[in-house]
C-alpha positions in Angstrom: 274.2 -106.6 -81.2 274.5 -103.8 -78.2 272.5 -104.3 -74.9 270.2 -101.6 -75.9 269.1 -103.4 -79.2 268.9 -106.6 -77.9 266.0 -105.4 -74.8 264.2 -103.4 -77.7 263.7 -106.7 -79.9 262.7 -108.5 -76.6 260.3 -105.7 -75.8 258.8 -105.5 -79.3 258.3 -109.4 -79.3 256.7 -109.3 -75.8 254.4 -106.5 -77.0 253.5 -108.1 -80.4 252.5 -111.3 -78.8 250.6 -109.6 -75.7 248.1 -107.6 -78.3 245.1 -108.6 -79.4 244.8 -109.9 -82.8 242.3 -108.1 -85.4 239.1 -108.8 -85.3 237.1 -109.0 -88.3 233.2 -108.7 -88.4 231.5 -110.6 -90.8 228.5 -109.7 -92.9 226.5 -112.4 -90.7 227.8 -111.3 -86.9 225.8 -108.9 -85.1 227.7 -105.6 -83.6 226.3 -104.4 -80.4 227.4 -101.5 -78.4 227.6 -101.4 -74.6 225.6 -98.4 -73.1 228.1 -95.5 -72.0 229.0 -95.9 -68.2 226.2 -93.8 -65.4 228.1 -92.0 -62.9 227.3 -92.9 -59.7 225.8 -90.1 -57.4 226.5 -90.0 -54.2 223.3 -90.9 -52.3 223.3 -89.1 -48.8 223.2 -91.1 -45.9 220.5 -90.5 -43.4 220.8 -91.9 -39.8 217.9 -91.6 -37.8 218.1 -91.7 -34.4 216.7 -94.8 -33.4 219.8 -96.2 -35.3 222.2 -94.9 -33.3 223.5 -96.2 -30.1 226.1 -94.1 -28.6 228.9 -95.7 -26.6 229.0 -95.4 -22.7 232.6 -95.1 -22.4 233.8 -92.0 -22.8 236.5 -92.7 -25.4 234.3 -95.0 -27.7 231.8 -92.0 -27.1 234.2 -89.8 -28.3 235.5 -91.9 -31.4 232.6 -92.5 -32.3 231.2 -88.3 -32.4 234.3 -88.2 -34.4 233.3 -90.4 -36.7 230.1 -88.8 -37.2 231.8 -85.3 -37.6 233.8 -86.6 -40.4 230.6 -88.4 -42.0 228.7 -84.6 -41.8 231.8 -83.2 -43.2 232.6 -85.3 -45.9 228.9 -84.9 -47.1 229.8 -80.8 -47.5 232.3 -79.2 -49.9 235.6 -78.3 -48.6 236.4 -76.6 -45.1 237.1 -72.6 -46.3 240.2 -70.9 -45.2 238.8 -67.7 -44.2 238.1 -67.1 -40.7 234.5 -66.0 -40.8 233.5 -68.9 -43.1 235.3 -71.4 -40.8 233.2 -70.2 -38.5 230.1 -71.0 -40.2 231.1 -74.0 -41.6 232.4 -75.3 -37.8 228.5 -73.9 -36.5 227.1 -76.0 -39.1 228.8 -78.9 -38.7 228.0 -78.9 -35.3 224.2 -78.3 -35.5 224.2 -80.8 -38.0 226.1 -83.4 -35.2 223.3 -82.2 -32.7 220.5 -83.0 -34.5 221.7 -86.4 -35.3 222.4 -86.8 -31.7 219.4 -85.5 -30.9 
């Protein structure tokens, strides 16, 4: 018996005894079938701005408008690759920070 055979026998038994047996319904079980899976939806976030409470130092300050840039954006489809619509997409983004700055 080659090397091969013998790790295709020991793979076959570890498969065979690793699968689930049969089942068999009987006349007197009852079958019941799980509701398909909801997608989630992605419920938007609103901060107001009583909520926040911007750090004094200016690099916490500054992590933390990060953060909230890349909370706006990940809320908006993908950042185009033309110029122009960068541009509108960067001006929105930005209003967007300032009103939740206030």
């Amino acid at each position: 018996m080659s090397l091969l055979e013998t790790i295709k026998n020991l793979f076959c038994k570890i498969v065979a005894e690793t699968s689930a047996p049969e089942q068999t319904n009987k006349p007197s079980e009852v079958v019941t079938k799980k509701a398909a899976p909801v997608a989630a939806t992605k419920q938007a976030t609103k901060v107001s701005t009583a909520q926040l409470q911007i750090p004094e130092d200016s690099t916490l300050k500054r992590h933390f408008i990060s953060a909230l840039k890349c909370q706006i954006e990940s809320e908006m489809p993908p950042r185009p690759t033309e110029s122009t619509l960068k541009r509108h997409y960067d001006s929105t983004v930005q209003s967007k920070l300032e009103n939740l700055l206030g």
